[in-house]
C-alpha positions in Angstrom: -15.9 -15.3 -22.5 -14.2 -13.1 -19.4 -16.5 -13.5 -16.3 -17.1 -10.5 -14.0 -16.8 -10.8 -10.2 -20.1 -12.0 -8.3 -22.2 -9.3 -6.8 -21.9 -10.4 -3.3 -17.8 -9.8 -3.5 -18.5 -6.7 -5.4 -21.2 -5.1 -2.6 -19.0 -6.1 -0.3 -15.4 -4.5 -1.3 -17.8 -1.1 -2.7 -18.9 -1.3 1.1 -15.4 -0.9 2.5 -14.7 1.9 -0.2 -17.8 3.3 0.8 -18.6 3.2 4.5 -15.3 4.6 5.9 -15.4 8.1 4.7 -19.5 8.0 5.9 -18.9 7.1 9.2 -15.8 9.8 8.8 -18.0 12.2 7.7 -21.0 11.2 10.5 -18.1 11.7 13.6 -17.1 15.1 12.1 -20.8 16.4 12.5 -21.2 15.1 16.0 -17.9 16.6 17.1 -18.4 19.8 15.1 -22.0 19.9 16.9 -20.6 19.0 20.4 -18.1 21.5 20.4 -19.9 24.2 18.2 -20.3 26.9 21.1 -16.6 26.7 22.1 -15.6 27.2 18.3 -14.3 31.0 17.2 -16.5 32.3 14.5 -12.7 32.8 12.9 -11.6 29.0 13.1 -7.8 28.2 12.7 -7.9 25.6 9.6 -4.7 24.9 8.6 -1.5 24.2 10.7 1.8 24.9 9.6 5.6 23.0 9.3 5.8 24.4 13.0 2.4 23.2 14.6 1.0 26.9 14.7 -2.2 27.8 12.7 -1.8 29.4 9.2 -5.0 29.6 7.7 -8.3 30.5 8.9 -12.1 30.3 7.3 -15.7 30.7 9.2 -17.0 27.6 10.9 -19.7 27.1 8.4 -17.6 26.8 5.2 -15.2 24.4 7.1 -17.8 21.9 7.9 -18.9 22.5 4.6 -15.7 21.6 2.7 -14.9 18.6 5.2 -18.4 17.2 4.5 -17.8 17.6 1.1 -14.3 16.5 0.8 -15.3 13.3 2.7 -18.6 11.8 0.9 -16.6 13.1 -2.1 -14.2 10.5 -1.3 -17.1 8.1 -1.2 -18.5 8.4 -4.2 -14.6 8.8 -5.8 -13.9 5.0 -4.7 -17.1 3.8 -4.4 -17.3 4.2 -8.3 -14.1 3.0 -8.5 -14.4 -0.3 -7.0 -17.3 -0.6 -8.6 -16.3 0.3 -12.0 -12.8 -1.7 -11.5 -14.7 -4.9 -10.7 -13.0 -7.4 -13.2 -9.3 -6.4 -12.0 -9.9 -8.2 -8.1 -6.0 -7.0 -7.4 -6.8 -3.3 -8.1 -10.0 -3.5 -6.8 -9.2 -4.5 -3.3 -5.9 -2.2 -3.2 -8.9 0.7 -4.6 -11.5 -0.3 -1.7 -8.2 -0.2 1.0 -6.9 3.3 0.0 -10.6 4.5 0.4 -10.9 3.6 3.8 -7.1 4.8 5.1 -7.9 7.9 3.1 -11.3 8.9 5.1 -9.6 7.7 8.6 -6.6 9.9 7.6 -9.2 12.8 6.7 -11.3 12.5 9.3 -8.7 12.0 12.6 -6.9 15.5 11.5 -10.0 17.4 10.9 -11.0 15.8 14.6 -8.3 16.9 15.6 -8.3 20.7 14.5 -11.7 21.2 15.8 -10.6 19.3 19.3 -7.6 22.2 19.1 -9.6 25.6 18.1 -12.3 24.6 20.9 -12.1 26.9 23.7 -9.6 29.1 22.0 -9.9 33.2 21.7 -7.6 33.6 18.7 -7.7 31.3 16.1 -4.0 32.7 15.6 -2.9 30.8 18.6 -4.0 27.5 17.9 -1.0 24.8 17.8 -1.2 21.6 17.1 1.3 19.2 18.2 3.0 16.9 15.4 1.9 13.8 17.3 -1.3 14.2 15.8 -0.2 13.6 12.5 1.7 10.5 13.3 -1.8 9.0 15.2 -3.6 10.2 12.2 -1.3 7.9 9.6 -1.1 5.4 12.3 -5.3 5.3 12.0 -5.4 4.9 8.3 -3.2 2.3 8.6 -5.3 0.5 10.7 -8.6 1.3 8.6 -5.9 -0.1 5.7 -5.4 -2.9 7.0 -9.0 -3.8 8.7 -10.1 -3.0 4.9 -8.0 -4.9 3.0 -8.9 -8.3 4.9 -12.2 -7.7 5.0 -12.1 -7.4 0.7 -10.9 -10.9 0.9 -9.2 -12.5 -1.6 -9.9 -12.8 -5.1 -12.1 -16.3 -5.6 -11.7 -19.1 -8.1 -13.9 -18.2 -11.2 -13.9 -14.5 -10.5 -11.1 -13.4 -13.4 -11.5 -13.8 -17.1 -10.0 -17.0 -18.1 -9.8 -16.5 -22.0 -11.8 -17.5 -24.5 -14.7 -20.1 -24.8 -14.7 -23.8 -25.4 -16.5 -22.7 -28.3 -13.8 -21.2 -30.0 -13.8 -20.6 -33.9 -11.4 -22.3 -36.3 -9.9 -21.3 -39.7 -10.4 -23.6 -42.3 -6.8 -24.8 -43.4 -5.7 -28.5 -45.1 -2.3 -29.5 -43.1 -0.5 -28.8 -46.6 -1.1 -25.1 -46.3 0.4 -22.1 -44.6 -1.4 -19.0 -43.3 -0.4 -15.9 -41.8 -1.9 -12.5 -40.6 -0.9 -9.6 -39.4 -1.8 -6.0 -38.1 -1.0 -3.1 -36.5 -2.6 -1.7 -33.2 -2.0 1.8 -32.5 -2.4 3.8 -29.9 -4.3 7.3 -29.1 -3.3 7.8 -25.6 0.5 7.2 -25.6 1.3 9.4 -28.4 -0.6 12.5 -26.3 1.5 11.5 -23.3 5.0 11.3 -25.2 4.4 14.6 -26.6 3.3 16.5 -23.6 6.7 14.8 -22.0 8.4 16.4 -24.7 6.9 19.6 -23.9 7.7 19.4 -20.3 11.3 18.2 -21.4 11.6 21.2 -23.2 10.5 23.4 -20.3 13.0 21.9 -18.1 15.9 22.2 -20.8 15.0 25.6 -20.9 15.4 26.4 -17.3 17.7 24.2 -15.7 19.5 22.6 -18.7 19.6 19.5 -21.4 21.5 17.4 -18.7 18.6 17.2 -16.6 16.1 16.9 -19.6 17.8 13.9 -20.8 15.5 11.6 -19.2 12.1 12.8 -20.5 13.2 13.5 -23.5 14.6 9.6 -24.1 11.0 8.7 -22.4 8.8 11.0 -24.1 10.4 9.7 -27.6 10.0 6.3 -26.8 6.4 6.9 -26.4 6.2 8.4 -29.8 8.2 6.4 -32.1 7.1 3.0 -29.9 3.1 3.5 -29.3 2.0 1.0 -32.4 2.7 -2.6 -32.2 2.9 -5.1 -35.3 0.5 -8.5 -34.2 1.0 -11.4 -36.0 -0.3 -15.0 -35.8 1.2 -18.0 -37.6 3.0 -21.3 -37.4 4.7 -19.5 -34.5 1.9 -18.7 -32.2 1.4 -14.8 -31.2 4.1 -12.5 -32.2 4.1 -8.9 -30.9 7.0 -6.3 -32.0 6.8 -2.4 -32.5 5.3 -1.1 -35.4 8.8 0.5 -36.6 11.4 -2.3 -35.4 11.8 -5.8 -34.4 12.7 -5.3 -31.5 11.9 -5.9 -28.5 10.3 -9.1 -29.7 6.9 -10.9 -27.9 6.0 -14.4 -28.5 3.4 -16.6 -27.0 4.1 -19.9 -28.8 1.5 -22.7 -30.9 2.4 -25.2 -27.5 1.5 -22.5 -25.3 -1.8 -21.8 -26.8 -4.8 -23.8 -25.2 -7.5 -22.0 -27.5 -8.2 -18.6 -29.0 -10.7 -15.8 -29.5 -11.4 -12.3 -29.0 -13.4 -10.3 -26.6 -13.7 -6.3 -25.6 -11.2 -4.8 -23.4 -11.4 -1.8 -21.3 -7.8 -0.5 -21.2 -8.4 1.2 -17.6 -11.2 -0.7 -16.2 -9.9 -3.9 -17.1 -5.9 -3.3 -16.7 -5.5 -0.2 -14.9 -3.7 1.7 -18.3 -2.1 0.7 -21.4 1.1 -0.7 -22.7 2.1 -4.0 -21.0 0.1 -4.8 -18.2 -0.4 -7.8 -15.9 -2.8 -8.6 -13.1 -3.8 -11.8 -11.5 -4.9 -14.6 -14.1 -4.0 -12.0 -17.2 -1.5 -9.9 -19.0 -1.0 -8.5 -22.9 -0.2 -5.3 -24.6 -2.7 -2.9 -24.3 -2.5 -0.2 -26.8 -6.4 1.3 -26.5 -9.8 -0.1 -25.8 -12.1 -2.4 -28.2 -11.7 -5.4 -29.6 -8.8 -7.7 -28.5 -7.0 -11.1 -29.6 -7.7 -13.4 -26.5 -5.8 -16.8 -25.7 -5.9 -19.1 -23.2 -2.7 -20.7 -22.0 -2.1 -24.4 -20.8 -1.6 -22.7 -17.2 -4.8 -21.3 -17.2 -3.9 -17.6 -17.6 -4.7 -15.2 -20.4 -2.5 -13.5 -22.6 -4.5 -10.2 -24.6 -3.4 -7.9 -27.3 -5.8 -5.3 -28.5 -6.2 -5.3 -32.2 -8.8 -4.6 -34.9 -9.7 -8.0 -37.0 -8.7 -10.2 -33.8 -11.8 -12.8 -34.5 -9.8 -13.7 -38.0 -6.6 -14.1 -35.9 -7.9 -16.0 -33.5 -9.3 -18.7 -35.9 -6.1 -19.0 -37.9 -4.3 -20.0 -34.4 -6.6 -22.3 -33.0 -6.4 -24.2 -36.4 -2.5 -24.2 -36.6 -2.7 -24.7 -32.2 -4.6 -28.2 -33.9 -2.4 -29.3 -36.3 0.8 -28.6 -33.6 -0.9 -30.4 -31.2 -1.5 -33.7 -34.0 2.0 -33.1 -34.8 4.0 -33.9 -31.6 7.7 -32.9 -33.6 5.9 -30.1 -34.5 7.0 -31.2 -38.4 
């Protein structure tokens, strides 16, 4: 069965999602406090293409939305990380963007309080584009500081397929089997047909020429969301539900042992249709139950499916028989 990360690698990338925007938030106060009676009550908060201030809001419901914004971003990819945990490449890249998000946040904000201090109209605050470029330059570094101190992803921490345990079909060598389904999905119909809608928007407004392109993708998504499973002398054969192509097949040699486990479509592959991460990829259509097999290099191949435990059997019988049969006769 898929193993989940250990705790300590867990705590420890939540911790780089996490602490950034605190301590972000921590230097914002102490600034905001240290330079509080040089502040206008009418605070310049928003700086335009030019460097010269464009929007303006009281001191208390600035601190307030900073302060907000920032342990928001806490909680937002602390969760994440958290939540993420069996995916170590999303994770870490998750934990990262946390940290270079708060130092971005939190070196402008700096920065516009640094710039309305000592200032009688907030209409004649400026600030100068350099700060921008230190303030990308500074997430960055937090970036970078954040993404080695994730680590990287340790032996044992992905799901390697199914167990050693792994049920067979009964079957005499004389007889043929095969099974099939169809996985459909929920989400990718939605999405094709609010593409459509936005294809017809733009055909509306600036032409079909330059709708082409969603409306080719947003009827792909409609016509190709189900896939046709199947499992017999040939291994794992995946095709649309409508045609036969594009054609998918993870062949009987290729097939160390099968089951079937739950599968998260977001949490445990970052979305659906084909996906691939470190030590995994499949076709994942929705979440539940999934068709699992391991592979002779030690990576996982999943397909979501209902029935998969019945599928799985069959192949790890025939996987037998084509392993006693070296011609594969």
């Amino acid at each position: 069965m898929p193993q989940t990360r250990r705790p300590s690698v867990t705590a420890r990338r939540t911790l780089v999602a996490v602490a950034p925007p605190v301590l972000a938030a921590g230097v914002v106060l102490s600034v905001f406090l240290s330079l509080r009676d040089r502040l206008p009550g009418r605070m310049a908060t928003h700086i335009g293409p030019g460097g010269h201030a464009d929007g303006f809001s009281g001191q208390g419901s600035f601190l307030a939305v900073t302060l907000g914004a920032l342990l928001g971003y806490a909680v937002l990819f602390g969760g994440l990380t958290l939540w993420i945990r069996t995916d170590p490449g999303v994770q870490r890249v998750t934990a990262a963007t946390g940290g270079a998000v708060a130092a971005l946040t939190g070196w402008l904000v700096v920065a516009v309080l640094r710039a309305n201090a000592g200032a009688d109209d907030a209409a004649s605050v400026t600030l100068p584009g350099l700060q921008a470029v230190l303030a990308f330059a500074a997430a960055a570094v937090c970036a970078a500081l954040g993404w080695a101190a994730c680590g990287r992803a340790e032996e044992g921490d992905t799901a390697s397929g199914p167990s050693a345990a792994a049920v067979r079909l009964p079957l005499r060598d004389s007889e043929a089997a095969s099974w099939s389904r169809v996985s459909r999905s929920r989400a990718l119909p939605v999405t094709g047909v609010l593409i459509l809608a936005g294809a017809l928007v733009v055909a509306i407004t600036a032409g079909w020429a330059s709708a082409l392109p969603l409306l080719a993708t947003g009827a792909l998504l409609v016509l190709l969301t189900g896939a046709r499973v199947t499992a017999d002398r040939r291994g794992i054969t995946v095709t649309p539900a409508l045609t036969s192509w594009p054609r998918l097949n993870i062949p009987l040699e290729r097939i160390a042992e099968a089951g079937h486990r739950p599968v998260d479509a977001f949490r445990d592959f970052g979305g659906w249709g084909y996906r691939a991460r470190p030590g995994a990829s499949g076709i994942v259509l929705r979440s539940g139950d999934a068709l699992s097999a391991r592979l002779t290099t030690g990576s996982e191949f999943v397909v979501t499916v209902d029935d998969a435990a019945t599928a799985a059997a069959l192949l790890n019988t025939l996987a037998d028989r084509e392993r006693r049969t070296p011609t594969g006769g």
